[in-house]
Backbone bond lengths (Angstrom), bond angles and torsions (degrees), N, CA, C in turn:
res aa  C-N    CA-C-N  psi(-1)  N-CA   C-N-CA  omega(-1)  CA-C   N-CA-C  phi
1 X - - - 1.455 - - 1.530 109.17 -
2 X 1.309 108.49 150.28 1.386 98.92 -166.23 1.611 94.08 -115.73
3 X 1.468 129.38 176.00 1.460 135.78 -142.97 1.421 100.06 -129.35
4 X 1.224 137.21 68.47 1.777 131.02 153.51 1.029 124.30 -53.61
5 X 1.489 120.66 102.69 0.960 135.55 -179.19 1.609 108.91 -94.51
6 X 0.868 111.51 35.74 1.845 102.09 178.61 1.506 106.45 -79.38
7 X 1.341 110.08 -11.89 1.538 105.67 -163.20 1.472 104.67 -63.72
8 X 1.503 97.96 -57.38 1.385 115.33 -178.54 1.640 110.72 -83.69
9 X 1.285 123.21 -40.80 1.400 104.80 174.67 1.116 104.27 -115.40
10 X 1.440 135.69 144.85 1.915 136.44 178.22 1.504 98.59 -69.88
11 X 1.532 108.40 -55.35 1.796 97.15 -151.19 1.769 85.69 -101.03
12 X 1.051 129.68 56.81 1.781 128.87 172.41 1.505 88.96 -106.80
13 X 1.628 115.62 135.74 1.109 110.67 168.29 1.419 120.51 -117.40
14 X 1.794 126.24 159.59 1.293 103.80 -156.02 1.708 137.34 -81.69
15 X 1.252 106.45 151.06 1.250 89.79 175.11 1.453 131.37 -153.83
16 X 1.294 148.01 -158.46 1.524 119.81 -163.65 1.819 103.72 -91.34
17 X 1.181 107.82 153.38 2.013 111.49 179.97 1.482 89.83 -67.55
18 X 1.389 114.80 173.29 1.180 140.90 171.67 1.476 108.19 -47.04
19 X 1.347 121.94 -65.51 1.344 128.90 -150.09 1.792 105.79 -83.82
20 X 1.203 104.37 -3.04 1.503 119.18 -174.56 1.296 112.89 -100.20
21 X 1.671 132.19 -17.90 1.785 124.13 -175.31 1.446 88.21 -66.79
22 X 1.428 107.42 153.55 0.852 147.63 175.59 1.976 121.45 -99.50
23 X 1.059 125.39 82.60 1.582 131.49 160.87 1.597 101.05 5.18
24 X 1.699 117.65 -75.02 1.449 118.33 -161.95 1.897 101.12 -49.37
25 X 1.752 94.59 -64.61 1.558 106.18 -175.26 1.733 127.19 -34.25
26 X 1.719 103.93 -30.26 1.438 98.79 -164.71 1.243 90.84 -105.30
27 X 1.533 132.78 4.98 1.553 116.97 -160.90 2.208 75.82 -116.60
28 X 0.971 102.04 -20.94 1.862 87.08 -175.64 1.429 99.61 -97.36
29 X 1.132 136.20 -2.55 1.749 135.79 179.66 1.572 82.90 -108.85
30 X 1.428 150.86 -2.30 1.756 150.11 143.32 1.550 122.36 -51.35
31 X 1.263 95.16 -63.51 1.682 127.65 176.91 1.164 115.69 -38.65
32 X 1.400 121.65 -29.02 1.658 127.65 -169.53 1.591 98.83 -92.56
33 X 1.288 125.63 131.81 1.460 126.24 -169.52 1.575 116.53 -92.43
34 X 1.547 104.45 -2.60 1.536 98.82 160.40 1.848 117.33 -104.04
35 X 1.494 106.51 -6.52 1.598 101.07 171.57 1.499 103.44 -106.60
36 X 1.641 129.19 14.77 1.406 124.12 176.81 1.923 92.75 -98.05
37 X 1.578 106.73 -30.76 1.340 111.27 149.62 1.601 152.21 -22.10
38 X 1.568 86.76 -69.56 1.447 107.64 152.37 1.719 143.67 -60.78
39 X 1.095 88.66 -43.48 1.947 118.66 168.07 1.629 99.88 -53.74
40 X 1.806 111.66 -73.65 1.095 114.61 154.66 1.446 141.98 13.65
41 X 1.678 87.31 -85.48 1.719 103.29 164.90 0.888 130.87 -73.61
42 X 1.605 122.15 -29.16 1.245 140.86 154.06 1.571 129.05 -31.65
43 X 1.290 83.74 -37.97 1.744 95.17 -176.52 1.455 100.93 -111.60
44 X 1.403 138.22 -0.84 1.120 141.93 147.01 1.648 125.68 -54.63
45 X 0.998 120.82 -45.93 1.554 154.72 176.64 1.774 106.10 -66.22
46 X 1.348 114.66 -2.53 1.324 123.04 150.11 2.009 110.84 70.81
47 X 1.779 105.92 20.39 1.658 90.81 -166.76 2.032 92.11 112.63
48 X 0.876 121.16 -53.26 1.459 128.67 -171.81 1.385 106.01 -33.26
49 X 1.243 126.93 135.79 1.424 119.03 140.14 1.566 129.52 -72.33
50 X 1.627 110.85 143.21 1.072 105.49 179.10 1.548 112.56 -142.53
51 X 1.412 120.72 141.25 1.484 119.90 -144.05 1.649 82.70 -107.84
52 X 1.402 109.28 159.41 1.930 133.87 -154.36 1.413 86.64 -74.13
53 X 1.257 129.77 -11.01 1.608 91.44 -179.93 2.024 100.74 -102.20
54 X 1.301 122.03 -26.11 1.355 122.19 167.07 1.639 97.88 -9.33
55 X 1.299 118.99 -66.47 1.609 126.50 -155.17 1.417 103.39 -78.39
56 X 1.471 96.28 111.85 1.635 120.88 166.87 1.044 102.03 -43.78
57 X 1.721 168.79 25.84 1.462 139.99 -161.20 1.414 125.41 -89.40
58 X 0.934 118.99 144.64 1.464 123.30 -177.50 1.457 114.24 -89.21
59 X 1.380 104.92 42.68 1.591 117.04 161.61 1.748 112.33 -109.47
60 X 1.094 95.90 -172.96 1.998 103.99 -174.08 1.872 81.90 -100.86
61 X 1.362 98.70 162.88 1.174 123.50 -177.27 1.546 123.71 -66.86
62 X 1.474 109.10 -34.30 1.655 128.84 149.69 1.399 106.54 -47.43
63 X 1.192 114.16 -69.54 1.608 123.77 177.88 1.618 124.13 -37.85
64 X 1.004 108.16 -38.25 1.681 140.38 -150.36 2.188 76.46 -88.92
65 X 1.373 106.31 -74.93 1.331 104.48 -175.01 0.912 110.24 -33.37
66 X 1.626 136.80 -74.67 1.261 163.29 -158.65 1.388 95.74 -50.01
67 X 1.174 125.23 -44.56 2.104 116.84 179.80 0.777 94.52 -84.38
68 X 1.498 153.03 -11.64 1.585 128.82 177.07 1.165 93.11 -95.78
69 X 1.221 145.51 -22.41 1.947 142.91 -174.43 1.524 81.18 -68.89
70 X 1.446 122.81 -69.51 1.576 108.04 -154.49 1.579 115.75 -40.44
71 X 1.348 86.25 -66.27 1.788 119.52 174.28 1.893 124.74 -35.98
72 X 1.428 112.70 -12.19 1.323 140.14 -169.74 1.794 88.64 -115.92
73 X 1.472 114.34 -74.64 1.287 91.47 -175.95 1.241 125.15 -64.09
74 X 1.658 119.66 -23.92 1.573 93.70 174.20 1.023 149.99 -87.44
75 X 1.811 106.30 12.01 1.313 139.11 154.83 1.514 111.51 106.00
76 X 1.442 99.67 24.57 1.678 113.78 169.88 1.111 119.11 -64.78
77 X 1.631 115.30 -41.74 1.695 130.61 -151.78 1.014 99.82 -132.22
78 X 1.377 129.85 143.45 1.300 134.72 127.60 1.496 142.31 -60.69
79 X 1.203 143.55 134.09 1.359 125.92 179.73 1.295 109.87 -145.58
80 X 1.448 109.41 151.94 1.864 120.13 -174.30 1.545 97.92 -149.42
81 X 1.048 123.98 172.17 1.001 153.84 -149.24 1.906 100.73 -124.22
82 X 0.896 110.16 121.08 1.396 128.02 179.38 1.612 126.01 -112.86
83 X 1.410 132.50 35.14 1.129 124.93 -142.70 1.656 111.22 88.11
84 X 1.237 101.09 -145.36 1.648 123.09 156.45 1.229 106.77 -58.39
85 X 1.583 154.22 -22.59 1.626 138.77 -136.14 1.560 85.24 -122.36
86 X 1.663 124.41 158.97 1.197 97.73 143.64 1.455 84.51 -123.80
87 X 1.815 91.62 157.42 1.531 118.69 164.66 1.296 122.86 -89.70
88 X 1.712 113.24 151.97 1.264 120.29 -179.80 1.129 103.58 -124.84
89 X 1.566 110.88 150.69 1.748 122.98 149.46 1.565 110.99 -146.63
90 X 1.474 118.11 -178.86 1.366 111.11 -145.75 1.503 90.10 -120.10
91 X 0.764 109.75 121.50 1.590 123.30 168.72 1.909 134.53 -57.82
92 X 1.469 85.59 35.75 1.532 120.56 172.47 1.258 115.12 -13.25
93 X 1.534 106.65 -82.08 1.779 120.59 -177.83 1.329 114.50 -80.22
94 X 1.222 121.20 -3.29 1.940 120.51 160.40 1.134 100.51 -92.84
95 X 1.357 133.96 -19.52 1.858 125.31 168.01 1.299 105.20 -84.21
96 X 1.030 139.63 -54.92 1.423 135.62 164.81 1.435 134.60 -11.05
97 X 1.833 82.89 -61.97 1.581 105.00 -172.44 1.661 98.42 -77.96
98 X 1.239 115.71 -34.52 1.946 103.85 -178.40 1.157 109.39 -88.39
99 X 1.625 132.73 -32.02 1.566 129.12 -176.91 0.826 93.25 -141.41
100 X 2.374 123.52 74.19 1.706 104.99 140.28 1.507 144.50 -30.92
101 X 1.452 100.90 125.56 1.316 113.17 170.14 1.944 106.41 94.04
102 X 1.059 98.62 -29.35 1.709 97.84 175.62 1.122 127.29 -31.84
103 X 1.009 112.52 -73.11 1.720 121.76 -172.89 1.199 107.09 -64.63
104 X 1.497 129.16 -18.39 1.942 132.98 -179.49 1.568 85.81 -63.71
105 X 1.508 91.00 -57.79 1.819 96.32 -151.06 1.461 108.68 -77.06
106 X 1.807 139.73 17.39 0.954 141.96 -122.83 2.320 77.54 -154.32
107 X 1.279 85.69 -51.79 1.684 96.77 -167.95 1.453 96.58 -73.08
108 X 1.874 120.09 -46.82 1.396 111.92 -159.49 1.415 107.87 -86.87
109 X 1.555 121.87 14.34 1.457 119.16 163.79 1.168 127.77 -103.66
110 X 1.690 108.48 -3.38 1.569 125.82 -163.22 1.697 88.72 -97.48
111 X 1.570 92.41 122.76 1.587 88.08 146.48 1.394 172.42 -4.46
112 X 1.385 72.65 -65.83 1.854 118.64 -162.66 2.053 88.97 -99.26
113 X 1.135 111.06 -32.78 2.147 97.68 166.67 1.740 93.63 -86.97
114 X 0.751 136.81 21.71 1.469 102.63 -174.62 2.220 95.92 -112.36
């Protein structure tokens, strides 16, 4: 089931509850080396939000959407709406709490965090 939050936030967009990510979903929205990228920075940025254009990527702007759609539904990211921008942050302590230790051991093998 997926999580609409419009009630409580307008520009929050939806995405799966805690107890619902899925292992396959967050480890195949990982796998792609420009959204293991993003996560990356994401978790670099310390808690911070950071809005879709922050990320240098060397994709097209269609493209660029499309890894944050995956990355939102598979319950990596958060995203809202800021005006015109939307913002991201990384969904740290709901990965934690369903797959301790993952994302440590997920970031300290990637490249692209080190």
């Amino acid at each position: 089931m997926t999580v609409d939050h419009d009630r409580d936030c307008p520009g929050l967009l939806p995405e799966p509850a805690t107890a619902e990510l899925q292992l396959v979903c967050v480890l195949h929205a990982l796998a792609d080396p420009i959204r293991l990228r993003i996560v990356a920075e994401l978790a670099g940025a310390g808690g911070s939000e950071l809005n879709c254009l922050a990320f240098e990527l060397p994709v097209t702007k269609s493209t660029m959407t499309h890894h944050f759609r995956v990355l939102r539904e598979a319950g990596l990211i958060r995203q809202h709406r800021r005006g015109t921008s939307k913002m991201n942050s990384l969904r740290e302590s709901d990965l934690a709490a369903r797959f301790p230790g993952l994302l440590d051991a997920v970031l300290a093998a990637a490249p692209a965090a080190r």
